[in-house]
HTML snippet that shows the backbone in 3Dmol.js (N, CA, C, O; Angstrom):
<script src="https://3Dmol.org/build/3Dmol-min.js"></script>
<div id="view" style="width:600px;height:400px;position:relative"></div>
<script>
const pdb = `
ATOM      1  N   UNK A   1      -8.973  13.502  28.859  1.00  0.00           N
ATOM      2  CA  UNK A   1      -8.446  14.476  27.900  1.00  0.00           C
ATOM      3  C   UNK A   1      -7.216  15.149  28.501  1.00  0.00           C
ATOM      4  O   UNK A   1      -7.273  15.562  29.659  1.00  0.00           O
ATOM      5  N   UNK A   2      -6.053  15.287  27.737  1.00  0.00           N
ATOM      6  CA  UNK A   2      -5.257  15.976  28.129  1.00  0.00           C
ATOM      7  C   UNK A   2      -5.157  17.184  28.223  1.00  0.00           C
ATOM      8  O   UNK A   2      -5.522  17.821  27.235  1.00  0.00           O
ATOM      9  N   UNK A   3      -4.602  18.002  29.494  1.00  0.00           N
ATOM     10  CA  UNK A   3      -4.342  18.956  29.906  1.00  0.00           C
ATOM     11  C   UNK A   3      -3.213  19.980  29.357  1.00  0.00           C
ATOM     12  O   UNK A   3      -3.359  21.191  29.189  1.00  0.00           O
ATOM     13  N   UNK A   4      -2.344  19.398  29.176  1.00  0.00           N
ATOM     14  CA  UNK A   4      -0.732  20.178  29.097  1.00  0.00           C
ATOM     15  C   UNK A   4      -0.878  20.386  27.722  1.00  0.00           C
ATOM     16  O   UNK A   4      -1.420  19.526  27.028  1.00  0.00           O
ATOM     17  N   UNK A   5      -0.336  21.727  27.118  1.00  0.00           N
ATOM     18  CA  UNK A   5      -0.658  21.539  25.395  1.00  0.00           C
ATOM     19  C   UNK A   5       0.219  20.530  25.102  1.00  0.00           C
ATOM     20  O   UNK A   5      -0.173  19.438  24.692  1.00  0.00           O
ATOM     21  N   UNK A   6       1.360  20.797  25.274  1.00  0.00           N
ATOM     22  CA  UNK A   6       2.210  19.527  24.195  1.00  0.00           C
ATOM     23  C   UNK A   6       1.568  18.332  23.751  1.00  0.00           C
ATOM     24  O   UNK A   6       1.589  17.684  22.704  1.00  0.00           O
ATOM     25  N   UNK A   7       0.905  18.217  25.014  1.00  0.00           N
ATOM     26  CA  UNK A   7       0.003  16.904  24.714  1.00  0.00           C
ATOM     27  C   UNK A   7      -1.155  16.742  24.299  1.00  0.00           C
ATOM     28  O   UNK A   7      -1.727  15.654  24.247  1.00  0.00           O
ATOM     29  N   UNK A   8      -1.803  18.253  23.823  1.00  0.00           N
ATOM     30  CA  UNK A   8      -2.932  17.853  23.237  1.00  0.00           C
ATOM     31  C   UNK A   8      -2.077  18.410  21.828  1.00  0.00           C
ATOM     32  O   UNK A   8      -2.808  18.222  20.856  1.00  0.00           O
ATOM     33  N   UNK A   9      -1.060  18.893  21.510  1.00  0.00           N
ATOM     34  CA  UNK A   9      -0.654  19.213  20.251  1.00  0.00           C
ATOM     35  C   UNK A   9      -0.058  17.747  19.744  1.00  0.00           C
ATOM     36  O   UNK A   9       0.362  17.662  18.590  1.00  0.00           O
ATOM     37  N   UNK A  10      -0.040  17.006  20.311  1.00  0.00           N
ATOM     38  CA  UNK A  10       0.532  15.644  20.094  1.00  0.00           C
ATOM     39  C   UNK A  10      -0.732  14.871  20.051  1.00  0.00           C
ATOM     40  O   UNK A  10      -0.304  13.827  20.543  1.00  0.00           O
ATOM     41  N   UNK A  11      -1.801  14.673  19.848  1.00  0.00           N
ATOM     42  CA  UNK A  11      -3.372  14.056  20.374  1.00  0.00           C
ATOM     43  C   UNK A  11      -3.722  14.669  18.886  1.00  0.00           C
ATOM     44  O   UNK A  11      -4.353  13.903  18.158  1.00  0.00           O
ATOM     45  N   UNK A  12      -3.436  15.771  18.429  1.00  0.00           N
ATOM     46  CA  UNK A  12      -3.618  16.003  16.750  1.00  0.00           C
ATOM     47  C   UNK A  12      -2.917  15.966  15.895  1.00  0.00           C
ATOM     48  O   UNK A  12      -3.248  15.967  14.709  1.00  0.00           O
ATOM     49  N   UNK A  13      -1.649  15.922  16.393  1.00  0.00           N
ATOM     50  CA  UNK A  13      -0.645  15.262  15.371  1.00  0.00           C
ATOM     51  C   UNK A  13      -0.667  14.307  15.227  1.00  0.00           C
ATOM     52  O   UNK A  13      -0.336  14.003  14.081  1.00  0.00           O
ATOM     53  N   UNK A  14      -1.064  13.014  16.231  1.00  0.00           N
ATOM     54  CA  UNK A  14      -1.069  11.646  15.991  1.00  0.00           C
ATOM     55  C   UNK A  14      -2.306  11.505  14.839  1.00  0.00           C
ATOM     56  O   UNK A  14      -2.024  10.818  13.857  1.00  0.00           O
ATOM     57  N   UNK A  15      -3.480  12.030  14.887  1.00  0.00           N
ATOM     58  CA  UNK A  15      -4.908  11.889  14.329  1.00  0.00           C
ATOM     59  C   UNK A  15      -4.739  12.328  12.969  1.00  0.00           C
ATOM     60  O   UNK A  15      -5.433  11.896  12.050  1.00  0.00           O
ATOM     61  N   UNK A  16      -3.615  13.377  12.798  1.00  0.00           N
ATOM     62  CA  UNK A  16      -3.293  14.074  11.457  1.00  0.00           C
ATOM     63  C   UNK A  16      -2.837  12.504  10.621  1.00  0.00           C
ATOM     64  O   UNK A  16      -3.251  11.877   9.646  1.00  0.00           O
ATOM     65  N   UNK A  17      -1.628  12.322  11.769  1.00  0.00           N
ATOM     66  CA  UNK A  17      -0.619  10.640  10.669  1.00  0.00           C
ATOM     67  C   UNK A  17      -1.208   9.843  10.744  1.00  0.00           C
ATOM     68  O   UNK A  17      -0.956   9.013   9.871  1.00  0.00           O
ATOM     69  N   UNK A  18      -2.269   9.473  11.642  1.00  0.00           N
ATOM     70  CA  UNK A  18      -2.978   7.973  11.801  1.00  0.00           C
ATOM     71  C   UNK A  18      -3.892   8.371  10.033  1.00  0.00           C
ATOM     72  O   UNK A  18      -3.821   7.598   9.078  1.00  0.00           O
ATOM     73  N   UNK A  19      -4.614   9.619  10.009  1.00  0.00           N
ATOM     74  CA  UNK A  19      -5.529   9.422   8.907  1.00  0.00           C
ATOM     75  C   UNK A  19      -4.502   8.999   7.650  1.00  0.00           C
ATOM     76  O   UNK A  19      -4.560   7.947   7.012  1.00  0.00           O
ATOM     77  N   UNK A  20      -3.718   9.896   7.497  1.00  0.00           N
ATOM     78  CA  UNK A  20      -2.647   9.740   6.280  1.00  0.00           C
ATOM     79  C   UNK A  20      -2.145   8.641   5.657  1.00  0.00           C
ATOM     80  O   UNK A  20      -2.076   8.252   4.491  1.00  0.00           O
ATOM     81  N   UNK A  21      -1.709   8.115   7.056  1.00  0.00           N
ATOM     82  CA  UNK A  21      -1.228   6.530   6.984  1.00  0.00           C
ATOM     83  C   UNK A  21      -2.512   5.315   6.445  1.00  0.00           C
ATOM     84  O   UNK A  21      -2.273   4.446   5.607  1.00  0.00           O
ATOM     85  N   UNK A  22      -3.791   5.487   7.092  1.00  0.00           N
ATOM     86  CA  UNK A  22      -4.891   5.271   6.651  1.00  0.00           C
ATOM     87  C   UNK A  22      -5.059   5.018   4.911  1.00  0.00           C
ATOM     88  O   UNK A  22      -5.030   4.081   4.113  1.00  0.00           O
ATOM     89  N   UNK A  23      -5.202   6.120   4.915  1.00  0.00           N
ATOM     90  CA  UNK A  23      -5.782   6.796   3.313  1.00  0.00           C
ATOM     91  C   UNK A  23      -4.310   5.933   2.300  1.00  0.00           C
ATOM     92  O   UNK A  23      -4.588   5.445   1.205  1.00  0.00           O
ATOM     93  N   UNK A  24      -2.871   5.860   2.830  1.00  0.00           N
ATOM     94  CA  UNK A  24      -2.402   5.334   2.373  1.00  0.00           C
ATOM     95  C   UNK A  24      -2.023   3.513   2.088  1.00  0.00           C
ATOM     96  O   UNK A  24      -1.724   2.782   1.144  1.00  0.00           O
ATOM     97  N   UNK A  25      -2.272   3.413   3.598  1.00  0.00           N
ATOM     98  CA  UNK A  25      -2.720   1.895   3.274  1.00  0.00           C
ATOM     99  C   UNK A  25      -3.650   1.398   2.663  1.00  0.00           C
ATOM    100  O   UNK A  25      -3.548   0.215   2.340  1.00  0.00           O
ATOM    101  N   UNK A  26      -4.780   2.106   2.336  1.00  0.00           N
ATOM    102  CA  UNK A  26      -6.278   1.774   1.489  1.00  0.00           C
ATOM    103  C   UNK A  26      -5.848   2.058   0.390  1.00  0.00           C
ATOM    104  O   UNK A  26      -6.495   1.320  -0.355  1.00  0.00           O
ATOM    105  N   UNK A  27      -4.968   2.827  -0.411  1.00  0.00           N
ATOM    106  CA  UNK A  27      -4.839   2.949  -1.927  1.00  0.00           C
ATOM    107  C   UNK A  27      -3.791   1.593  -1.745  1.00  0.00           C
ATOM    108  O   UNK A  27      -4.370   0.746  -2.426  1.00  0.00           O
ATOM    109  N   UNK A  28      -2.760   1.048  -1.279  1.00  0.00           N
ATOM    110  CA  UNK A  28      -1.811  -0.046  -1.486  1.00  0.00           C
ATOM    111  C   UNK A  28      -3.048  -1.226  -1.624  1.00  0.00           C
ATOM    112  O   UNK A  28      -3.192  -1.707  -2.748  1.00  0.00           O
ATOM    113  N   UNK A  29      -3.735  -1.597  -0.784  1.00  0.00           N
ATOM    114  CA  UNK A  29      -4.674  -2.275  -0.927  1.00  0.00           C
ATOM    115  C   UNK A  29      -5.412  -2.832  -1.629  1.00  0.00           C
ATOM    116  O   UNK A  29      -5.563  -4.046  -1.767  1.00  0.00           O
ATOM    117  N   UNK A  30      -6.175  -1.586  -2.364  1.00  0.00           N
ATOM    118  CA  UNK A  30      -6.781  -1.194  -3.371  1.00  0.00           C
ATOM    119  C   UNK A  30      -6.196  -1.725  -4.718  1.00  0.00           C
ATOM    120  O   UNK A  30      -6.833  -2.470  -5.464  1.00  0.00           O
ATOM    121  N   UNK A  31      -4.639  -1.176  -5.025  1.00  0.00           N
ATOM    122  CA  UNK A  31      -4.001  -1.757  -5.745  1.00  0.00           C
ATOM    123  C   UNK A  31      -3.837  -2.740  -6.243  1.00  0.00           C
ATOM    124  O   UNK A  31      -3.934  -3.115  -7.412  1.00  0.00           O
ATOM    125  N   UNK A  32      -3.349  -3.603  -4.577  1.00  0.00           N
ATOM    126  CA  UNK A  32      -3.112  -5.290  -4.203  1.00  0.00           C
ATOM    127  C   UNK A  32      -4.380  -5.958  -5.113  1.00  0.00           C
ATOM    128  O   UNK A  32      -4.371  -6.873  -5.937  1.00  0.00           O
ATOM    129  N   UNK A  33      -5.454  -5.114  -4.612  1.00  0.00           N
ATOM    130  CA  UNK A  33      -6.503  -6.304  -5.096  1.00  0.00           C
ATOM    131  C   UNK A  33      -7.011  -6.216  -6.480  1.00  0.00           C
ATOM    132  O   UNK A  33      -7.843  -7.064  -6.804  1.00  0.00           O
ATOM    133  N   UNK A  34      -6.630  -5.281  -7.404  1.00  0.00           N
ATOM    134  CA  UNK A  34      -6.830  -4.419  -8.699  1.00  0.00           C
ATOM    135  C   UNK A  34      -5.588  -5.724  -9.436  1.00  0.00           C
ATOM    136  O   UNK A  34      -6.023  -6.137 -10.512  1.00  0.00           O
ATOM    137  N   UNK A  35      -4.883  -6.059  -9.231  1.00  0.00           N
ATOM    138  CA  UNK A  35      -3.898  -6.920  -9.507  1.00  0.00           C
ATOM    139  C   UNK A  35      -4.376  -8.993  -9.065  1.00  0.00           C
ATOM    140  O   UNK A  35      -4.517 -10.113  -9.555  1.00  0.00           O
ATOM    141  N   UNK A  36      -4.404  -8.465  -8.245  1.00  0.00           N
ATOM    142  CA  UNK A  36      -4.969 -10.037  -8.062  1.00  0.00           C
ATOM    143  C   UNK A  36      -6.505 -10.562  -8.580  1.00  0.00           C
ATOM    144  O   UNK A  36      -6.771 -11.764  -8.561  1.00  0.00           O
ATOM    145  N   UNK A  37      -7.518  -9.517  -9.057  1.00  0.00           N
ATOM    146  CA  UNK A  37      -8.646  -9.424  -9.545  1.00  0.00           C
ATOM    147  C   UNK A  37      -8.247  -9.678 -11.230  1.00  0.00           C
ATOM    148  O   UNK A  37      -9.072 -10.112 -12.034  1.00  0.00           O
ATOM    149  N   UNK A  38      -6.731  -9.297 -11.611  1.00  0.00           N
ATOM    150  CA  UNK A  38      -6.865  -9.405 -13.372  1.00  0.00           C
ATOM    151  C   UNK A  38      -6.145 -10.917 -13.211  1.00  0.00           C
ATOM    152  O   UNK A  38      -6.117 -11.640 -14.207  1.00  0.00           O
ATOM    153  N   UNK A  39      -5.514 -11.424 -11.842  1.00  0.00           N
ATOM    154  CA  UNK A  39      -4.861 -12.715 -12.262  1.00  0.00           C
ATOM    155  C   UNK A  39      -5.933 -13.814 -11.832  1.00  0.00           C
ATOM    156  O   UNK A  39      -5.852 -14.796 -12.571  1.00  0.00           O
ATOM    157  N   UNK A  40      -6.938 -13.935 -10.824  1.00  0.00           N
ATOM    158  CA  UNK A  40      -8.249 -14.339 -11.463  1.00  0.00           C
ATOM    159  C   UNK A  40      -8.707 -14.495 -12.622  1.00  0.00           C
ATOM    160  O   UNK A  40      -9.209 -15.597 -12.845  1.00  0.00           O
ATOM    161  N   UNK A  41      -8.699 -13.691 -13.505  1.00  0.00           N
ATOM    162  CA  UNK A  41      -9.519 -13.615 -14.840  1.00  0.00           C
ATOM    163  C   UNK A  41      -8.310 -13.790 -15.940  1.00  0.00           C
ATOM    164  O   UNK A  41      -8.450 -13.366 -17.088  1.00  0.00           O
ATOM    165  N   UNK A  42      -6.849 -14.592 -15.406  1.00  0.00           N
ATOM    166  CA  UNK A  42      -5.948 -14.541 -16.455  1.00  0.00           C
ATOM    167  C   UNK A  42      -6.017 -13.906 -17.248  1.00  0.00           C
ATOM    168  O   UNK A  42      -6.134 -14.397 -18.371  1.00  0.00           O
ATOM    169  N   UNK A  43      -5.976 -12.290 -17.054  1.00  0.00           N
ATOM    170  CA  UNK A  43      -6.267 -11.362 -18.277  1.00  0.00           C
ATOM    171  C   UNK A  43      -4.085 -10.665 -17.599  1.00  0.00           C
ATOM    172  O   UNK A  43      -3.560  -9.988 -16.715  1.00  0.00           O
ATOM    173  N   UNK A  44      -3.722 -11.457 -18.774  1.00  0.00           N
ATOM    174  CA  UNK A  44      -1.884 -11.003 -18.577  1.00  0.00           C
ATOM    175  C   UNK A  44      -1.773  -9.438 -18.084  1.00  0.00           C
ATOM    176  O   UNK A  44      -1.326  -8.876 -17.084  1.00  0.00           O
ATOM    177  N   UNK A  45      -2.675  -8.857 -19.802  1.00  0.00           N
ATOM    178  CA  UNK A  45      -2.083  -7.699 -20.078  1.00  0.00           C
ATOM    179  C   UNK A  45      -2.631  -6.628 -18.965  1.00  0.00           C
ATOM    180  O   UNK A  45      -1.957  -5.624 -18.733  1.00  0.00           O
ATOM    181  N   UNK A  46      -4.144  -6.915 -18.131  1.00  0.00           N
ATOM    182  CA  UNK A  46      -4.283  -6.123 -17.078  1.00  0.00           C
ATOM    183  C   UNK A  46      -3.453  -5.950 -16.187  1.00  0.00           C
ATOM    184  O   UNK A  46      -3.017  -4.882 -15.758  1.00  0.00           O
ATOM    185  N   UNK A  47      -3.016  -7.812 -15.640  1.00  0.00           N
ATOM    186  CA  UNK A  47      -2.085  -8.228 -14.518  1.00  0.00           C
ATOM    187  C   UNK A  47      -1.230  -7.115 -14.681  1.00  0.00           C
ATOM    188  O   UNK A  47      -1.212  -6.213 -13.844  1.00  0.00           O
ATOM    189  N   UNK A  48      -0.454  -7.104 -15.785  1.00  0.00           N
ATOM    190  CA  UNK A  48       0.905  -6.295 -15.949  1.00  0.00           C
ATOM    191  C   UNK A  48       0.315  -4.863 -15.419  1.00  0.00           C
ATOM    192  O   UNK A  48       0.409  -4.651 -14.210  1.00  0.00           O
ATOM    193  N   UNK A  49      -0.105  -4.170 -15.999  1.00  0.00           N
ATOM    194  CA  UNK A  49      -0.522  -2.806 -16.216  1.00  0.00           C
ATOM    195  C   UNK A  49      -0.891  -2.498 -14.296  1.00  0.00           C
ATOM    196  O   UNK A  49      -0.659  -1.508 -13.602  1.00  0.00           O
ATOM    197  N   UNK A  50      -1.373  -3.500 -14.040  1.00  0.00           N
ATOM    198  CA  UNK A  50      -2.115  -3.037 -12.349  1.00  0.00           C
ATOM    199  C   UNK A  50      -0.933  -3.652 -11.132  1.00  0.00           C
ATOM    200  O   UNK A  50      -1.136  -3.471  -9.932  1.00  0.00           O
ATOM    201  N   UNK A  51       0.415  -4.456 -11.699  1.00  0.00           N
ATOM    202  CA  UNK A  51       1.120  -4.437 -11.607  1.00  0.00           C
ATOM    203  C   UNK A  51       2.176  -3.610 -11.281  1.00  0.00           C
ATOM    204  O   UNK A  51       2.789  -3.615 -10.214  1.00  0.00           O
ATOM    205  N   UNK A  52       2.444  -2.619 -12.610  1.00  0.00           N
ATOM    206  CA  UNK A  52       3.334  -1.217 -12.211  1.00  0.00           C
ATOM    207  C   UNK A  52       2.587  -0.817 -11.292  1.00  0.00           C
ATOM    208  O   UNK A  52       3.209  -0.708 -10.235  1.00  0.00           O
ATOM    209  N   UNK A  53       1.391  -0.515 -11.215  1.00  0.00           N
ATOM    210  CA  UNK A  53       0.873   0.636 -10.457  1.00  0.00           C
ATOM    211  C   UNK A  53       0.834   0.128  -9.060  1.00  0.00           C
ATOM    212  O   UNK A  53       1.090   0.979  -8.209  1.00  0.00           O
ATOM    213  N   UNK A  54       0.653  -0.693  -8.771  1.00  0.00           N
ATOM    214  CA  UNK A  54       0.775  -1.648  -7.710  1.00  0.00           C
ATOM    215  C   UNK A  54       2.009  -1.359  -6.817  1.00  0.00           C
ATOM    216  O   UNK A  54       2.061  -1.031  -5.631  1.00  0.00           O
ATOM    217  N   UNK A  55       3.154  -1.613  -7.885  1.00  0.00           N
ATOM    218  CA  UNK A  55       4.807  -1.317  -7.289  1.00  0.00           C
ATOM    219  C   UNK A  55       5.081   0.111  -7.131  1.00  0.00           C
ATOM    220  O   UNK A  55       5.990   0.525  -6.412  1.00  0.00           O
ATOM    221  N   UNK A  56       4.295   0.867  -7.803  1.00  0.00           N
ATOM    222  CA  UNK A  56       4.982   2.281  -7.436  1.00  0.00           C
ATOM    223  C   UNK A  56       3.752   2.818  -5.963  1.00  0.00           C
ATOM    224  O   UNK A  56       4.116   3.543  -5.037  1.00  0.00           O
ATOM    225  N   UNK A  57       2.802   2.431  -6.062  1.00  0.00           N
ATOM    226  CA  UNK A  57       1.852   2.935  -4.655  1.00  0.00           C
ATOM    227  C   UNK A  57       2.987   1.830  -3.149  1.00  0.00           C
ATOM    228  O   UNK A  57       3.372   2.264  -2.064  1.00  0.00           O
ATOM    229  N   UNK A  58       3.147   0.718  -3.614  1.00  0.00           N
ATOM    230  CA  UNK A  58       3.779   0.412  -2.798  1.00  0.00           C
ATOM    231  C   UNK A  58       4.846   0.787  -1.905  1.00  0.00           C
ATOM    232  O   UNK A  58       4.874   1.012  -0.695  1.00  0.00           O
ATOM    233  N   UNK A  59       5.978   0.800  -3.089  1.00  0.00           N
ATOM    234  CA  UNK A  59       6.972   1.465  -2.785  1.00  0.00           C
ATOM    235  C   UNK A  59       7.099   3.236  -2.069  1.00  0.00           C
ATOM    236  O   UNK A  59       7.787   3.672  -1.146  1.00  0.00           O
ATOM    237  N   UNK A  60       5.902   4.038  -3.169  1.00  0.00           N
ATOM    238  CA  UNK A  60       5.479   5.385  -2.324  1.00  0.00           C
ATOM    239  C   UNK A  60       5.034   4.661  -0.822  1.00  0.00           C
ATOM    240  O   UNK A  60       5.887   5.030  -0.015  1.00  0.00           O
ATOM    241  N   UNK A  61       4.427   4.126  -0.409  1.00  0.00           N
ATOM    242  CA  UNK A  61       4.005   3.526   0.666  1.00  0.00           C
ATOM    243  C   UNK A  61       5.448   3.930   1.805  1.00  0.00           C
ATOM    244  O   UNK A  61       5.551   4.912   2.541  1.00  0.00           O
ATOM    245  N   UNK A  62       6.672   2.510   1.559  1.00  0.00           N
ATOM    246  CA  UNK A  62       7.394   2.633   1.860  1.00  0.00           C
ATOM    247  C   UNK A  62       8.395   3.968   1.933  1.00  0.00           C
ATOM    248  O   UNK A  62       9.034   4.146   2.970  1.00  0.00           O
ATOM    249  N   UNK A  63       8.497   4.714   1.047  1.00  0.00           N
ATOM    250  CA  UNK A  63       9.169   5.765   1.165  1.00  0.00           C
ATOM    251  C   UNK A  63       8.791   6.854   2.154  1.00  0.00           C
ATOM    252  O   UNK A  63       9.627   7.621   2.630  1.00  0.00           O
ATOM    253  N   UNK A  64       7.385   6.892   2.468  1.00  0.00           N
ATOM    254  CA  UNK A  64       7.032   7.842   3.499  1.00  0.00           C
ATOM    255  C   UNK A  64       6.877   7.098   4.886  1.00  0.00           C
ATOM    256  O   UNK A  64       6.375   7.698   5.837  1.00  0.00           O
ATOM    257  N   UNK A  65       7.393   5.535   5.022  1.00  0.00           N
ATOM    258  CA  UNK A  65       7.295   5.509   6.238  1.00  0.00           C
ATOM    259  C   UNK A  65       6.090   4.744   7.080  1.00  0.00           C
ATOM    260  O   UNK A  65       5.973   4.500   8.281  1.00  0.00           O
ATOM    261  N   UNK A  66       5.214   4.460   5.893  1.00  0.00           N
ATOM    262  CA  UNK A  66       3.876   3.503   6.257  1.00  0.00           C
ATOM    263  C   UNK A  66       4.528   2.576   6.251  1.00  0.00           C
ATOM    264  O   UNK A  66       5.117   2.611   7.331  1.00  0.00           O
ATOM    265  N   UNK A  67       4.923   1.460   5.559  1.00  0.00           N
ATOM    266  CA  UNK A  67       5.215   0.652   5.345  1.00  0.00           C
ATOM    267  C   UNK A  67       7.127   0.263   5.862  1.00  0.00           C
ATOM    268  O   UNK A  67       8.029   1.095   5.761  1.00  0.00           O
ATOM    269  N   UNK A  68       7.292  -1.070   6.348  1.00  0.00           N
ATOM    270  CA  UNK A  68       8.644  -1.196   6.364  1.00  0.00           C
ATOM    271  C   UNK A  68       9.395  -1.823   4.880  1.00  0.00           C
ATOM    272  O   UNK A  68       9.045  -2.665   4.053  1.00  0.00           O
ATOM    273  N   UNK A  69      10.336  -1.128   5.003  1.00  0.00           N
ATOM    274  CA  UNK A  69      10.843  -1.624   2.914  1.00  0.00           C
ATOM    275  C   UNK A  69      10.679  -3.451   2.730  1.00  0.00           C
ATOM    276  O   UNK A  69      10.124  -3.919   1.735  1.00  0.00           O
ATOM    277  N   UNK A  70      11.210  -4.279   3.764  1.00  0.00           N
ATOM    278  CA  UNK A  70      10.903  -5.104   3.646  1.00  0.00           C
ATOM    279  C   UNK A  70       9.475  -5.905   3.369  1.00  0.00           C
ATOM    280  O   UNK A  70       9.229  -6.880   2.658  1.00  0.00           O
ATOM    281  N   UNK A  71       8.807  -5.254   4.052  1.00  0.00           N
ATOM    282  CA  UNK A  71       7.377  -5.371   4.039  1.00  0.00           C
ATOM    283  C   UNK A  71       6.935  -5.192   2.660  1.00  0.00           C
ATOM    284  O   UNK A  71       6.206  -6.012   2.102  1.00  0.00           O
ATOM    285  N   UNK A  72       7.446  -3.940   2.007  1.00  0.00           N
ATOM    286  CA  UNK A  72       6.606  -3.730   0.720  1.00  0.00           C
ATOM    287  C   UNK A  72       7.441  -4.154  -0.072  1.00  0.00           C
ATOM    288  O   UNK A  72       7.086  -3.847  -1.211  1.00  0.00           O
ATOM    289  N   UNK A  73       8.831  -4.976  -0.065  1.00  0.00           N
ATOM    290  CA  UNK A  73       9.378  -5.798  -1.090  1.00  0.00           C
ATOM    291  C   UNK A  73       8.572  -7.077  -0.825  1.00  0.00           C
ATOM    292  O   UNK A  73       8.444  -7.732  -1.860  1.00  0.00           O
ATOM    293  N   UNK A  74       7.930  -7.685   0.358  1.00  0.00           N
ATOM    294  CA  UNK A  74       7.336  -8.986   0.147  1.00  0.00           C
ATOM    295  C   UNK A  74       5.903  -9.034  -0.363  1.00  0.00           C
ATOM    296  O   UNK A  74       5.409 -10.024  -0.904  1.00  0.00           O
ATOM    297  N   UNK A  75       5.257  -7.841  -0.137  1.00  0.00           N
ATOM    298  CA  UNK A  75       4.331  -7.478  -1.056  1.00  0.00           C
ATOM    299  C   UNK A  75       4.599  -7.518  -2.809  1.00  0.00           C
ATOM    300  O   UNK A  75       4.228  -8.354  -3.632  1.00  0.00           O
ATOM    301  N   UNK A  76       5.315  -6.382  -2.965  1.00  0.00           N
ATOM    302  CA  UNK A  76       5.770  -6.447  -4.601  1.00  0.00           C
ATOM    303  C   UNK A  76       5.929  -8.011  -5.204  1.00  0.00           C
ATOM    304  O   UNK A  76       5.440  -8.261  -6.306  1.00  0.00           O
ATOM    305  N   UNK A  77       6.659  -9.095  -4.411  1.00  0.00           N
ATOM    306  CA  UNK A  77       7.471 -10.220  -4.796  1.00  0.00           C
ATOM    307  C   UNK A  77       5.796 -10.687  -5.090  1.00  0.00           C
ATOM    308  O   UNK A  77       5.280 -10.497  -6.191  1.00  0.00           O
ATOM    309  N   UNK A  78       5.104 -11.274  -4.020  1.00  0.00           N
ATOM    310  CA  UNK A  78       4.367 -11.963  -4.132  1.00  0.00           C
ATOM    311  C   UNK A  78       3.156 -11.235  -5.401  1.00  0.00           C
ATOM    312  O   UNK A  78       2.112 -11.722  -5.836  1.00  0.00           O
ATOM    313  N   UNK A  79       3.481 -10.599  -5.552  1.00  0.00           N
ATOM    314  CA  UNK A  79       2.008  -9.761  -6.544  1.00  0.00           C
ATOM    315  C   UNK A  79       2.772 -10.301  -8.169  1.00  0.00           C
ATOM    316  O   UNK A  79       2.208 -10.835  -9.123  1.00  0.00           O
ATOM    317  N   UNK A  80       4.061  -9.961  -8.023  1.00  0.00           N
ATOM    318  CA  UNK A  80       5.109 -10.289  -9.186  1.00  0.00           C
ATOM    319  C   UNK A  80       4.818 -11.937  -9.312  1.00  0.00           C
ATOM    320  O   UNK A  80       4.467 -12.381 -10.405  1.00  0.00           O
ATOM    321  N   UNK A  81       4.961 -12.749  -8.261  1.00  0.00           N
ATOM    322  CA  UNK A  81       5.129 -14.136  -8.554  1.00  0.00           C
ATOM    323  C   UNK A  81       3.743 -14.851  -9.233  1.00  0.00           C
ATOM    324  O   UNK A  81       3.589 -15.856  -9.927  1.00  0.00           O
ATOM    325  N   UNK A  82       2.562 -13.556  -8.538  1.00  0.00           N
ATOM    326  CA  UNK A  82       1.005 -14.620  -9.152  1.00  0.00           C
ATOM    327  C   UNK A  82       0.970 -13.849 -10.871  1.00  0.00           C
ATOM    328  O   UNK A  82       0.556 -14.409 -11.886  1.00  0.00           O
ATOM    329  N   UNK A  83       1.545 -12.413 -10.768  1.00  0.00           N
ATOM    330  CA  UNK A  83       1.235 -12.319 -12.531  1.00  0.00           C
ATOM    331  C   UNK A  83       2.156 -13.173 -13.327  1.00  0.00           C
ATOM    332  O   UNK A  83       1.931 -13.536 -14.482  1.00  0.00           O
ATOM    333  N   UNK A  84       3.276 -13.486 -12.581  1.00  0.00           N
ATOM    334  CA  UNK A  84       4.102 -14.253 -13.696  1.00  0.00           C
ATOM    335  C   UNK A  84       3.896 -15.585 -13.915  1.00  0.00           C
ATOM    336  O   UNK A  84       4.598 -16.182 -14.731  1.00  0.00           O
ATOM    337  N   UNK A  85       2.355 -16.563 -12.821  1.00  0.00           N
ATOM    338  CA  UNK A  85       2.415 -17.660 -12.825  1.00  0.00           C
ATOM    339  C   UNK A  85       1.076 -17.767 -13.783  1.00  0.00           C
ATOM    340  O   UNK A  85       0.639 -18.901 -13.975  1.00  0.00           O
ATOM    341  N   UNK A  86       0.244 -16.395 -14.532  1.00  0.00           N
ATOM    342  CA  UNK A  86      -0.186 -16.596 -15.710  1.00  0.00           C
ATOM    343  C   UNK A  86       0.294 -17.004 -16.599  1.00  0.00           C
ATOM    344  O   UNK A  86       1.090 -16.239 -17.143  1.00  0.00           O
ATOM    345  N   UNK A  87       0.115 -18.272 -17.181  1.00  0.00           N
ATOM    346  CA  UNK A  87       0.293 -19.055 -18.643  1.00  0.00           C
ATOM    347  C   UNK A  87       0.501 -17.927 -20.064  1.00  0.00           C
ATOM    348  O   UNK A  87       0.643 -18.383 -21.198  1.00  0.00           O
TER     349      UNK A  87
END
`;
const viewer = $3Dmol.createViewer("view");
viewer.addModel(pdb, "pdb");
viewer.setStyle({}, {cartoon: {color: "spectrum"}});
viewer.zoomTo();
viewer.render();
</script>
């Protein structure tokens, strides 16, 4: 255990962003699979709908820093490419 505060004020700041980051990768996730669960069941109009929501948790993702932008554009692409390869 650390001694010096800085470093235990840094030992709860890390535990503060690790949860955050957490809680935020589990809703992108969550999403991911809310989307790939309606293109299973070729149901379009879910795909679409869990789709937006998909791209905007993502992208929030990216904007705070969980995610690298690239990262959550190859996410978005690939979620985009299986709803659009519904018939």
């Amino acid at each position: 255990m650390a001694n010096i505060k800085s470093a235990k004020k840094r030992i709860l700041v890390n535990r503060t962003k690790a949860a955050r980051n957490k809680a935020i990768k589990s809703a992108v996730k969550t999403s991911i699979k809310k989307v790939e669960t309606a293109v299973a069941n070729k149901d379009k109009e879910a795909a679409n709908s869990a789709l937006l929501e998909a791209i905007s948790t993502i992208d929030k993702a990216a904007a705070k820093g969980v995610y690298h932008k690239n990262t959550s554009s190859r996410k978005v692409s690939r979620l985009s490419k299986a709803v659009n390869s519904i018939a």
